[in-house]
C-alpha positions as CSV (number, residue, x, y, z in Angstrom):
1,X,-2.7,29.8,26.2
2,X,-2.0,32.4,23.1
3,X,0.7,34.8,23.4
4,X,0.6,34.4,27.1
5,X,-3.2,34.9,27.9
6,X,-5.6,32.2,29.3
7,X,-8.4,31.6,27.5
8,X,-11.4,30.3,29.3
9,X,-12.9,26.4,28.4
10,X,-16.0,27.6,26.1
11,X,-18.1,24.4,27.8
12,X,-17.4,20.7,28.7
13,X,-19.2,18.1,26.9
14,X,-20.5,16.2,29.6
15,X,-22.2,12.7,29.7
16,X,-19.6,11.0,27.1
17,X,-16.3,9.5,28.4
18,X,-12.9,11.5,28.0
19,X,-10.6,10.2,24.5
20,X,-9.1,7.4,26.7
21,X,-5.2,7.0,27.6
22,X,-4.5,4.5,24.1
23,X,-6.0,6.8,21.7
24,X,-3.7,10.2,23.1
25,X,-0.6,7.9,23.1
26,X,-1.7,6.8,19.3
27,X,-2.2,10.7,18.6
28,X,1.4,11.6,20.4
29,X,3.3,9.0,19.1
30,X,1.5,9.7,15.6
31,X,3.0,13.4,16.2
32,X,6.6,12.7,17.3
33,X,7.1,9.7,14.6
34,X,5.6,12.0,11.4
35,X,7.0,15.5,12.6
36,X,4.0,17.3,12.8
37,X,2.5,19.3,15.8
38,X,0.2,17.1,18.7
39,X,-2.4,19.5,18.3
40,X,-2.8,19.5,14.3
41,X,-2.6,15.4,14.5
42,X,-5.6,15.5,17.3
43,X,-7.7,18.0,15.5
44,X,-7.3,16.0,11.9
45,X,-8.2,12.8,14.0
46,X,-11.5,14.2,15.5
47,X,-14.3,14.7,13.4
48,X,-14.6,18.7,12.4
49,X,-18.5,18.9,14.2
50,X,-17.0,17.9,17.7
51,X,-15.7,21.1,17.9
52,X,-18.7,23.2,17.4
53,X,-20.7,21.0,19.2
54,X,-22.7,22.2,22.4
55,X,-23.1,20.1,25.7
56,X,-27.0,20.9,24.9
57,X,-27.0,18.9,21.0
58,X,-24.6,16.0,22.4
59,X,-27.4,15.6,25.0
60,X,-29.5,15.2,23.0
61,X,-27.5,12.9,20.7
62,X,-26.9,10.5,23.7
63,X,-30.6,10.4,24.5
64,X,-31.2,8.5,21.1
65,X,-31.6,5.0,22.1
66,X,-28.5,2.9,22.0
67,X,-28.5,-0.6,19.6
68,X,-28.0,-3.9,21.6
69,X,-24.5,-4.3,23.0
70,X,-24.5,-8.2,23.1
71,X,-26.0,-11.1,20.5
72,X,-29.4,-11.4,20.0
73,X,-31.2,-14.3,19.1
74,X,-31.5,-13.9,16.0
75,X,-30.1,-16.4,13.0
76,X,-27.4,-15.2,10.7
77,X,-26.4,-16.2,7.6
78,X,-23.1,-18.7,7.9
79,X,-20.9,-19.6,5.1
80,X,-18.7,-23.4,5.8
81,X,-15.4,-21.9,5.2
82,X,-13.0,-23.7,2.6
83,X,-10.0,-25.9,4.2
84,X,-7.6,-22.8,3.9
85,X,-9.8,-20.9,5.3
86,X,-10.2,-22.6,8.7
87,X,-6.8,-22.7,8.9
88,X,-6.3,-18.8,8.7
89,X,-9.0,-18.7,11.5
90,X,-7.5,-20.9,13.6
91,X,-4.3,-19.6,13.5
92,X,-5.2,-16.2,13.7
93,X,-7.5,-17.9,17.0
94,X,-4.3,-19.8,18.0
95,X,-1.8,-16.8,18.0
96,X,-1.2,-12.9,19.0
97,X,0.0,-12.0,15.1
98,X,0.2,-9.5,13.7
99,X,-1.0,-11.6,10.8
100,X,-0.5,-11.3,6.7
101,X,-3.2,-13.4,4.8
102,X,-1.7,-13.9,1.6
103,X,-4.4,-15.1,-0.5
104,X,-5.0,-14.8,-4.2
105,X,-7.9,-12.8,-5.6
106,X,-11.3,-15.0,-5.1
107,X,-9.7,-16.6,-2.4
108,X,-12.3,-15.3,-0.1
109,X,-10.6,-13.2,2.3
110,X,-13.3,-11.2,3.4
111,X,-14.8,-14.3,4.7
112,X,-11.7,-14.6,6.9
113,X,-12.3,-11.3,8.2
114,X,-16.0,-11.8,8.8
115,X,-15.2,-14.5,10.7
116,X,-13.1,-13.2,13.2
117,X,-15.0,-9.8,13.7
118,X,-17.4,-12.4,14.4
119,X,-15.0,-14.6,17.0
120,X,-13.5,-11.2,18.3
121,X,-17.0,-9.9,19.2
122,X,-18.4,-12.8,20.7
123,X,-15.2,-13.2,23.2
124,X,-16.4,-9.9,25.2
125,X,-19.4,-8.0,25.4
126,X,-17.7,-4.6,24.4
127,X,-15.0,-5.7,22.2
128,X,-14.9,-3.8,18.8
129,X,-13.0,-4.5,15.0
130,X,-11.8,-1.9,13.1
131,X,-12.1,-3.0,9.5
132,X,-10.3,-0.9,6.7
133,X,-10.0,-0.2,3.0
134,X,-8.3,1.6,0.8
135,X,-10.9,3.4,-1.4
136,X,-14.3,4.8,-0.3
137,X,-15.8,3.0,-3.3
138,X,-14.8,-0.3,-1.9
139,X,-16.8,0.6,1.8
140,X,-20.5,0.5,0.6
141,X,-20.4,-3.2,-0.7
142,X,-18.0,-4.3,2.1
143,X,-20.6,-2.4,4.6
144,X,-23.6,-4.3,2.6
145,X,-21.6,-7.2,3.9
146,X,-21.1,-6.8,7.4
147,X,-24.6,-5.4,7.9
148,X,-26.1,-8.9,6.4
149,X,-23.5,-10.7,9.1
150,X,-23.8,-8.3,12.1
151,X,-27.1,-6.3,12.2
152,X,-29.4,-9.7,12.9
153,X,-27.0,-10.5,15.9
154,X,-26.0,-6.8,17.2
155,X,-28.8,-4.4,15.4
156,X,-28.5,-1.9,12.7
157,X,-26.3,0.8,14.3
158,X,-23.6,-1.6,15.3
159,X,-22.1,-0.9,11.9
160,X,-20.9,2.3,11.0
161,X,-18.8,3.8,8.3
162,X,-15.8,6.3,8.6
163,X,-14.7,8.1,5.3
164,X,-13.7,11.6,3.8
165,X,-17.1,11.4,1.2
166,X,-19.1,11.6,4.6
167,X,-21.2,14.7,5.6
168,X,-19.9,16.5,8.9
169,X,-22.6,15.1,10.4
170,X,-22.5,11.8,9.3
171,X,-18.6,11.5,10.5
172,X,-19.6,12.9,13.9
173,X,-22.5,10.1,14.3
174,X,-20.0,7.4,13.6
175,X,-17.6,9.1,15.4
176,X,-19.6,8.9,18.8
177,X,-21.3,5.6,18.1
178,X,-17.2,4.4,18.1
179,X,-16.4,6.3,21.0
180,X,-19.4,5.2,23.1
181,X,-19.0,1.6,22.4
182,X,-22.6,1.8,20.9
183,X,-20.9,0.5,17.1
184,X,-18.9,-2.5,17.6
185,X,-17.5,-2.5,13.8
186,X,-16.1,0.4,11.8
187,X,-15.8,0.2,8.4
188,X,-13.3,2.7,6.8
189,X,-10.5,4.6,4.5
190,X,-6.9,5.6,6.3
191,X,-8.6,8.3,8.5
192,X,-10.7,5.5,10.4
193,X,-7.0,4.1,12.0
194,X,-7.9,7.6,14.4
195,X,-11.4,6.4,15.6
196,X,-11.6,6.4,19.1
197,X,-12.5,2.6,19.9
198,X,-12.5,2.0,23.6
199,X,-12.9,-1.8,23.5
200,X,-10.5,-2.3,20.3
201,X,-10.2,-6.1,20.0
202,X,-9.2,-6.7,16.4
203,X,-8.0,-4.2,13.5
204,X,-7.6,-5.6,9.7
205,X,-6.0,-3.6,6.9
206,X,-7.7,-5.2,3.2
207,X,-5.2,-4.8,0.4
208,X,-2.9,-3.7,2.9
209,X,-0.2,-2.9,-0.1
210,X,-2.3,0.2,-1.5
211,X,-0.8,3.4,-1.4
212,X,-4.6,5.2,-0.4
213,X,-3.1,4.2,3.2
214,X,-0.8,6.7,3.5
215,X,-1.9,10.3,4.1
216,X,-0.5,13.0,1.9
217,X,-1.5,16.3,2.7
218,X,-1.3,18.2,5.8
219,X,-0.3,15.6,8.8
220,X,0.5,13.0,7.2
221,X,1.1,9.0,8.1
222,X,0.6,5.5,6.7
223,X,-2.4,4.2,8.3
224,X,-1.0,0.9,7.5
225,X,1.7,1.1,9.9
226,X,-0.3,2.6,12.3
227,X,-2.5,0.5,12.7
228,X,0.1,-2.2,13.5
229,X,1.2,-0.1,16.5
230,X,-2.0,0.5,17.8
231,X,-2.7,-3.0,17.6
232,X,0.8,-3.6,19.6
233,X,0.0,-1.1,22.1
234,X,-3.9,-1.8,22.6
235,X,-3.3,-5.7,22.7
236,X,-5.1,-6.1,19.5
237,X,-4.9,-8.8,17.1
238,X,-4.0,-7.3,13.4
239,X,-4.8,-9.0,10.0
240,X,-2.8,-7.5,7.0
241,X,-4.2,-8.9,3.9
242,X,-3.3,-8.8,0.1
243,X,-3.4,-11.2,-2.8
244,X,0.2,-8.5,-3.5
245,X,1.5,-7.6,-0.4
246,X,3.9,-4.8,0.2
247,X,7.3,-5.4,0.1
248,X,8.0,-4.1,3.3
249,X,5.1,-6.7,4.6
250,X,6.5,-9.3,3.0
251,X,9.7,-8.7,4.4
252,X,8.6,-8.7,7.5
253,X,6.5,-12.0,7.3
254,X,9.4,-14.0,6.0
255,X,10.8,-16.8,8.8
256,X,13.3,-16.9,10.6
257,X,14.0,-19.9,8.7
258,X,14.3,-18.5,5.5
259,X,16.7,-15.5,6.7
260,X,13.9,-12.9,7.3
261,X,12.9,-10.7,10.6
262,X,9.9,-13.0,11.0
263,X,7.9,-10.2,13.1
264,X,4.7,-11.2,11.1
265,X,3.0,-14.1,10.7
266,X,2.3,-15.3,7.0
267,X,-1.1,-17.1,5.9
268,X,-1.1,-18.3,2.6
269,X,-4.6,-19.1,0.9
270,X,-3.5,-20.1,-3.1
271,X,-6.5,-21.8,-4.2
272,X,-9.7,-19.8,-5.8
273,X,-13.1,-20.0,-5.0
274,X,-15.2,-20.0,-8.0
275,X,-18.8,-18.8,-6.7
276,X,-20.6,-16.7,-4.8
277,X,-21.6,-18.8,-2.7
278,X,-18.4,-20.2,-1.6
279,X,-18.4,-23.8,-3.2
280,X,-16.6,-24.8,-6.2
281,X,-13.1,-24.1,-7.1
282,X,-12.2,-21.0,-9.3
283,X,-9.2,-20.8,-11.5
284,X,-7.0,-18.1,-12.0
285,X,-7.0,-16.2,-15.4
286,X,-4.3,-17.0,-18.3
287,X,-2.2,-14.3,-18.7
288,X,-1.7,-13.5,-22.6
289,X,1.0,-10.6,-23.7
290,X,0.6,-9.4,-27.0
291,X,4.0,-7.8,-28.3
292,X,2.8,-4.5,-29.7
293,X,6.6,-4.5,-31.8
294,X,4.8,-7.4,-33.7
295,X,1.3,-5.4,-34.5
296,X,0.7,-3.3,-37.4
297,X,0.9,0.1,-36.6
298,X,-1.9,0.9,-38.0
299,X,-4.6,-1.6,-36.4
300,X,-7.4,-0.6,-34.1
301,X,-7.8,2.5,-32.8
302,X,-4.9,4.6,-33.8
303,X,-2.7,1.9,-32.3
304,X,-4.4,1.7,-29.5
305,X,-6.0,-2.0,-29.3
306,X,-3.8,-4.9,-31.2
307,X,-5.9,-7.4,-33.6
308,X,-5.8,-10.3,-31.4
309,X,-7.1,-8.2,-28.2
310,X,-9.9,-6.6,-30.3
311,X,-10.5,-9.7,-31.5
312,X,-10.9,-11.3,-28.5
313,X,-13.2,-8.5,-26.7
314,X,-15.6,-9.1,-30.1
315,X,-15.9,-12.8,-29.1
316,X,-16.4,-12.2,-25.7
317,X,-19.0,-9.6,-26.1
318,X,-21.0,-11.9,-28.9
319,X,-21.4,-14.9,-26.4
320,X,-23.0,-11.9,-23.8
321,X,-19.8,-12.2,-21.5
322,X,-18.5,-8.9,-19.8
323,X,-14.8,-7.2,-20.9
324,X,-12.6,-5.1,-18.1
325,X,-10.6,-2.5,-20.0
326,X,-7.6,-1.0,-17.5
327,X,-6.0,2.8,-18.5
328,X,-4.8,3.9,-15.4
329,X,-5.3,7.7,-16.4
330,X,-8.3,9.2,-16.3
331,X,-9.2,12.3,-18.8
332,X,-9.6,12.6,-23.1
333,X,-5.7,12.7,-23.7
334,X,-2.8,13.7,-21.4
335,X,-2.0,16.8,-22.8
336,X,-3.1,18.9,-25.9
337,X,-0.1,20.0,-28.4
338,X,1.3,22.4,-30.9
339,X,2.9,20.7,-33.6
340,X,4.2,24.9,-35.1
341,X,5.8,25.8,-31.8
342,X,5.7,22.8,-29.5
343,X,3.8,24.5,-26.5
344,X,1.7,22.1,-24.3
345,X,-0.9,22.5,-21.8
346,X,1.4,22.9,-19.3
347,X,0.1,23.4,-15.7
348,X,0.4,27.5,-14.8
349,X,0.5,27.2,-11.2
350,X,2.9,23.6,-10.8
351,X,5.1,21.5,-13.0
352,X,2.7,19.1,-14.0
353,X,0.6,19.1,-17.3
354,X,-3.4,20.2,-17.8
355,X,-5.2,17.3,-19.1
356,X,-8.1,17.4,-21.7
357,X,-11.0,16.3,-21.1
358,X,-13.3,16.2,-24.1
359,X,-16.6,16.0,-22.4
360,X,-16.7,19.4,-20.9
361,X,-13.9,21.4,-23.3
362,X,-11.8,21.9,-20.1
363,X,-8.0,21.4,-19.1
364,X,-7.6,20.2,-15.7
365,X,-4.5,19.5,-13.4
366,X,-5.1,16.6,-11.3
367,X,-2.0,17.5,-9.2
368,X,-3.6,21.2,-8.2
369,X,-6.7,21.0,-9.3
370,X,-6.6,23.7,-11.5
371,X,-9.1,23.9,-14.4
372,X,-9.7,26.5,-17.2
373,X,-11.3,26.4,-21.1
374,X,-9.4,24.8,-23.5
375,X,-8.5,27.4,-25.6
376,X,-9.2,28.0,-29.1
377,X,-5.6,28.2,-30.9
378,X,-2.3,27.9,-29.1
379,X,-1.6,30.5,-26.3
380,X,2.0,31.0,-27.8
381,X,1.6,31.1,-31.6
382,X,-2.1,31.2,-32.6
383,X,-2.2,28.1,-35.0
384,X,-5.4,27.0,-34.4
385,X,-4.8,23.1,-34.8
386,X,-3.6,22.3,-31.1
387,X,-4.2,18.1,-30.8
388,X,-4.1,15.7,-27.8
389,X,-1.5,13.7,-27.4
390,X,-1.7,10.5,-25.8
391,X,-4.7,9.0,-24.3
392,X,-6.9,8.8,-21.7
393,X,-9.8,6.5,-20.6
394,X,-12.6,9.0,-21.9
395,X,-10.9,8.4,-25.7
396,X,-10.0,4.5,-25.0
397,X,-14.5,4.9,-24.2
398,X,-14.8,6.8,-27.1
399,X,-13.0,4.9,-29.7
400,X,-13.7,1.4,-28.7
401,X,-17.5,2.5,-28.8
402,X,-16.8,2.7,-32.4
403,X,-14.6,-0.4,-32.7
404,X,-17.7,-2.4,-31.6
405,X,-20.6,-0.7,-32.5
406,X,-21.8,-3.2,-35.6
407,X,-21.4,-5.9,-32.8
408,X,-24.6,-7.7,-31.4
409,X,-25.1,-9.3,-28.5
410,X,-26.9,-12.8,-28.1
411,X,-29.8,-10.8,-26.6
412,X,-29.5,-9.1,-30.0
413,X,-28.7,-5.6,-29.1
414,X,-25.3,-3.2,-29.8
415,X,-22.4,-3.8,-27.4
416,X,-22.7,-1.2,-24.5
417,X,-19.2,0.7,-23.4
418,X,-19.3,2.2,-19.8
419,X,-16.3,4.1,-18.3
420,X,-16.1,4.1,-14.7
421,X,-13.0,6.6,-13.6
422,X,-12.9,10.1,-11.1
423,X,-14.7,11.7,-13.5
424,X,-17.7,9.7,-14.6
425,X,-18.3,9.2,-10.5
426,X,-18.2,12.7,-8.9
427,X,-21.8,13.0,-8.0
428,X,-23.4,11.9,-5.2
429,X,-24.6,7.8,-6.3
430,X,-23.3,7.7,-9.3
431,X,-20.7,5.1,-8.5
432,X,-23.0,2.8,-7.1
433,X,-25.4,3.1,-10.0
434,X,-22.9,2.6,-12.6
435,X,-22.0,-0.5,-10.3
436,X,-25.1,-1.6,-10.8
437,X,-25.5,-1.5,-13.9
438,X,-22.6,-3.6,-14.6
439,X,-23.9,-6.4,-12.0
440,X,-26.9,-6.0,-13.6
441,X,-25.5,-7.0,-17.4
442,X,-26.3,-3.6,-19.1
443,X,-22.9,-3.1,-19.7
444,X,-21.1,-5.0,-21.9
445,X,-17.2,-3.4,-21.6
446,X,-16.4,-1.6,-18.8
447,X,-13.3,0.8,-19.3
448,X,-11.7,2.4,-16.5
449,X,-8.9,3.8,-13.9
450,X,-7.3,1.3,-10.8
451,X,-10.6,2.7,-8.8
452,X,-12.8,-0.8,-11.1
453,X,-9.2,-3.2,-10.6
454,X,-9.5,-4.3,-7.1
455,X,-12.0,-5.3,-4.2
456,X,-14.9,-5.2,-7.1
457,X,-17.1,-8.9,-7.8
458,X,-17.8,-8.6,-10.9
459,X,-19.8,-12.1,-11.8
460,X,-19.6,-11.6,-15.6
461,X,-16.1,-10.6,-16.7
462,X,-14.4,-12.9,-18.2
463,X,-11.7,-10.8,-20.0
464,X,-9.5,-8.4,-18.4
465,X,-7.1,-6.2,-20.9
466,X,-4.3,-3.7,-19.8
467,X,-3.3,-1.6,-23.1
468,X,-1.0,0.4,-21.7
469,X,1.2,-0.7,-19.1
470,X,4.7,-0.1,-19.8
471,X,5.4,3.1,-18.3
472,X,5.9,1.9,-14.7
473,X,8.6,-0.4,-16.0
474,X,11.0,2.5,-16.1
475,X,9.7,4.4,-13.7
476,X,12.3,6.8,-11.6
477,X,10.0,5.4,-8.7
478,X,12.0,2.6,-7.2
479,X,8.6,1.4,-6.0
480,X,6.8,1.5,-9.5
481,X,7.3,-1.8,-10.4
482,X,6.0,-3.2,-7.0
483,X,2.8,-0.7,-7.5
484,X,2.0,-2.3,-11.4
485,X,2.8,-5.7,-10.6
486,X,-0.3,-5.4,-7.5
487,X,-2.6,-3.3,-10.0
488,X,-2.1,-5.6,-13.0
489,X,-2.9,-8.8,-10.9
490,X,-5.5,-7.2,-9.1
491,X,-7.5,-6.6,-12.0
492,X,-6.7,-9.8,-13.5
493,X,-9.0,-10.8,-10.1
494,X,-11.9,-9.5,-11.5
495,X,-11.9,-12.2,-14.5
496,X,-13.5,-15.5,-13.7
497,X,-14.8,-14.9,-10.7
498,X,-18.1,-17.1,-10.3
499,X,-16.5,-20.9,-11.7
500,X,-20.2,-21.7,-12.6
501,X,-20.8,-19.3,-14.7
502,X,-17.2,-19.9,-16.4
503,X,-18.1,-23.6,-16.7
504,X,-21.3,-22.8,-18.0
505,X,-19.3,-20.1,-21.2
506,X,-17.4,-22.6,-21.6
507,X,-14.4,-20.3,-22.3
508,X,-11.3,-19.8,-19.1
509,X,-10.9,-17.0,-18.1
510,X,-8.0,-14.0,-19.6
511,X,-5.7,-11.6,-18.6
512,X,-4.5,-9.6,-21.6
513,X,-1.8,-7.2,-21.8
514,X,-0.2,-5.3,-24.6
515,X,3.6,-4.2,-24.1
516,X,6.3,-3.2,-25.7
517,X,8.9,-5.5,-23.8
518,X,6.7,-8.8,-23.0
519,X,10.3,-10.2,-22.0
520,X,10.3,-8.2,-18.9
521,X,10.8,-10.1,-15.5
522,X,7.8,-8.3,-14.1
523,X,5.3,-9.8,-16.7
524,X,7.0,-13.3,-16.9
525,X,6.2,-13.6,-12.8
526,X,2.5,-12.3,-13.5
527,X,2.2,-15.1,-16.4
528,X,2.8,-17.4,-13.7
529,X,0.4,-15.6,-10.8
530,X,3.7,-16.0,-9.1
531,X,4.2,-13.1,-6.5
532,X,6.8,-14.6,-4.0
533,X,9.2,-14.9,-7.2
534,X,8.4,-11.1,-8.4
535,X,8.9,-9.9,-4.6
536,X,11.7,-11.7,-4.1
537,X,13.7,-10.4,-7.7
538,X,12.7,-6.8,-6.1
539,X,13.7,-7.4,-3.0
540,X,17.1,-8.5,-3.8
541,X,17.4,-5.3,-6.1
542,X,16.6,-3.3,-3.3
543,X,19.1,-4.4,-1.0
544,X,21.8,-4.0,-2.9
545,X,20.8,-0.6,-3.6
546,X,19.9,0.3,0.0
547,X,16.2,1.1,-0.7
548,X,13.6,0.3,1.4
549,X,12.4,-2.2,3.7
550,X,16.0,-2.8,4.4
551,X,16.6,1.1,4.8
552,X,14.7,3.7,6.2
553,X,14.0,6.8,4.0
554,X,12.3,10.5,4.8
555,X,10.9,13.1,2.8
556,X,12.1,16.9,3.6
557,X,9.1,19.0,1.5
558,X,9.4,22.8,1.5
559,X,6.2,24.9,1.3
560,X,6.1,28.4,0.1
561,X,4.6,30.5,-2.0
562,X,7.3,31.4,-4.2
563,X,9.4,28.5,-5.6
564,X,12.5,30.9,-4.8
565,X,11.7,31.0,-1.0
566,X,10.9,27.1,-1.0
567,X,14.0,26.2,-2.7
568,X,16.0,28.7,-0.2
């Protein structure tokens, strides 16, 4: 009803079952737990095109034939699992979970999962898995994946994909091919933990620590947490897995025993496995801090890269090995300056800062999204020398272009930079080319953002260098810390991946990191690969101050257009 009046249904969409009991208690309890309205959490659930579709069109959807439902005959591709890893599958096998696999990076994981998606499957002839990620760029290699598993044993359409870079049309076909039991996997970002999966036997969360889990805008929710109650209340089986888990996650898997709740059950897979084709043993890179109070001030790039790392990506680059270069901001330079009057490119619609980006003249507000021209003098005093201050990854690309371009590679060409960030990946493909052509050796360093430091197997890289890091350390985000520790030893995963290839260099693999304060707790525990230690530090800081997991914490937000009414 509006204002009273009944409205009359517009038409029923027959021949496809109603959303089933489970997924309106998920969608309620979604509502009531996250403040928001029943009908606004449905109608983000749902895919947009269900709304407008006719009984006529979903006719003649559901006349397309349907894939196999059950195994085929046909012979997939098996991998013998490692010793750790048959141990994860037959405890996940052996009991109800929910489940954290704690397993360093290269410690094959996704193997783990393929495994019981494969196990889960084969228990009932309409069972399903929901599988998710934190980053659409992580779903079309993870999909590659499970197609190469699943499509020989339950057809091409059994795998389907459910992310936000989707067409309306393409979220609506996975969306029914989930609902009618026709997909038996889903693949997905935060928005797939609302898929309406009738026969939901198994859900796992990868990198379960990222914050892409939680929804921001309009209803929001941690898809995370949600997915643990729907696996409760469906009778699922849930698999959490990180080489960094949460805090909160590792909370909760710590024993009894050891003066924890216990509610999770914790699977820990240390060792590293080395190639691609799951034999030999991988080792973890060295972690090296370089103490930029030591450095001339005047080395590199402005500053910007010490000696010994430039140094060290030269050498690296000269035997034809690969270099990972993390700046976790995207952009020319922060912000552009006025050294007369001290004006910056200050955001005119929110509190944040306009950052330059060189490529296009334009200042852009990644908070709003606000862009404009950069202007030709300052908008307050005229002078017409206004400078960027600080840097971005489009410079760090820039500058170490020019650091390395009289070096020569064995196949006796220039180094190649490539930066891989928001930017550089907006159009349609142009992720998974630039991908490519890193798998594919025609990049020699690869600078970019946290979207290149995790889930990625890059074969080559041997080096992996952080330049600057140090801001999180004193961060008035109490979770900060947690968030740098997980990106920096993330992307110290991507160095050494394939142990053959590492053997073959002859040169271990590195983590680099320039800082300030290379005495800090936080990088002594990464030097060591030692997470338990670094979790445990912050957990015991967090109690005593009464922060979260042992605390709960909400966030009142105000909305209006006028910051006089939202403040009121």
């Amino acid at each position: 009803t509006v204002r009273g009046t009944m409205r009359t249904v517009a038409g029923v969409l027959e021949g496809v079952a109603p959303l089933d009991a489970a997924w309106r208690r998920l969608v309620t309890f979604a509502a009531r737990y996250y403040q928001r309205a029943v009908g606004e959490v449905a109608l983000a659930a749902l895919p947009p095109q269900l709304r407008d579709l006719t009984p006529e069109q979903l006719a003649r959807r559901l006349r397309r034939p349907a894939p196999p439902a059950h195994p085929s005959e046909a012979v997939t591709k098996t991998i013998a699992l490692t010793a750790e890893q048959a141990s994860a599958t037959a405890q996940i096998d052996a009991e109800s979970g929910p489940f954290l696999l704690f397993g360093s990076t290269g410690s094959g994981k996704t193997e783990v999962y393929l495994h019981c998606v494969q196990r889960a499957l084969a228990c009932h002839p309409t069972a399903q898995a929901l599988v998710m990620v934190p980053e659409i760029n992580l779903t079309p290699q993870l999909e590659a994946r499970f197609r190469e598993r699943f499509a020989p044993l339950y057809g091409e359409a059994a795998v389907v994909s459910m992310h936000s870079g989707m067409t309306p049309a393409q979220r609506l076909k996975s969306w029914l091919a989930a609902h009618t039991g026709a997909a038996r996997i889903v693949l997905g970002t935060r928005m797939a933990v609302f898929a309406s999966l009738p026969g939901l036997a198994l859900v796992v969360v990868d990198e379960e620590h990222d914050a892409s889990y939680k929804q921001q805008e309009g209803a929001r929710y941690s898809a995370r947490d949600l997915a643990l109650w729907r696996g409760r209340e469906q009778g699922a089986k849930v698999i959490l897995g990180s080489a960094t888990p949460s805090l909160e996650s590792w909370h909760a898997s710590t024993p009894a025993s050891e003066g924890g709740p216990g509610r999770y059950l914790r699977l820990h897979m240390p060792s590293r496995i080395g190639s691609g084709d799951g034999a030999g043993t991988g080792e973890l890179p060295r972690v090296r801090l370089v103490d930029m109070g030591q450095q001339p001030r005047s080395s590199g790039a402005g500053g910007v890269f010490s000696p010994p790392l430039l140094a060290a990506i030269t050498e690296r680059v000269q035997r034809g090995e690969q270099c990972l270069v993390l700046l976790n901001r995207r952009g020319f330079a922060p912000v552009l300056h006025c050294h007369d009057c001290s004006w910056k490119s200050d955001c005119p619609h929110c509190s944040a800062h306009q950052v330059f980006h060189k490529s296009d003249r334009t200042l852009r507000c990644h908070h709003c999204g606000f862009t404009q021209r950069v202007p030709r003098a300052c908008p307050s005093c005229g002078n017409p020398d206004i400078l960027p201050l600080g840097r971005g990854t489009e410079q760090l690309e820039e500058q170490l272009a020019a650091l390395l371009r009289n070096v020569i590679t064995p196949d006796r060409r220039a180094a190649r930079v490539a930066r891989i960030d928001a930017d550089t990946t907006r159009a349609k493909g142009a992720l998974e080319e630039q991908l490519a052509q890193v798998h594919s050796g025609e990049v020699d360093v690869l600078v970019g953002t946290q979207m290149v430091a995790k889930g990625h197997d890059f074969r080559r890289i041997t080096l992996v260098a952080a330049v600057q890091p140090d801001g999180a350390l004193f961060s008035s985000d109490f979770r900060a810390p947690e968030r740098m520790f997980a990106l920096l030893m993330q992307a110290a995963g991507r160095a050494g991946r394939d142990a053959r290839y590492v053997a073959a260099q002859g040169s271990p693999p590195e983590m680099w990191i320039q800082t300030w304060h290379p005495d800090h707790a936080v990088y002594a525990a990464l030097r060591r690969h030692d997470y338990p230690a670094f979790a445990a530090r912050q957990l015991a800081e967090r109690q005593e101050a009464g922060m979260p997991p042992f605390a709960y914490q909400a966030l009142v937000r105000a909305d209006a257009r006028t910051q006089e009414a939202a403040q009121a």
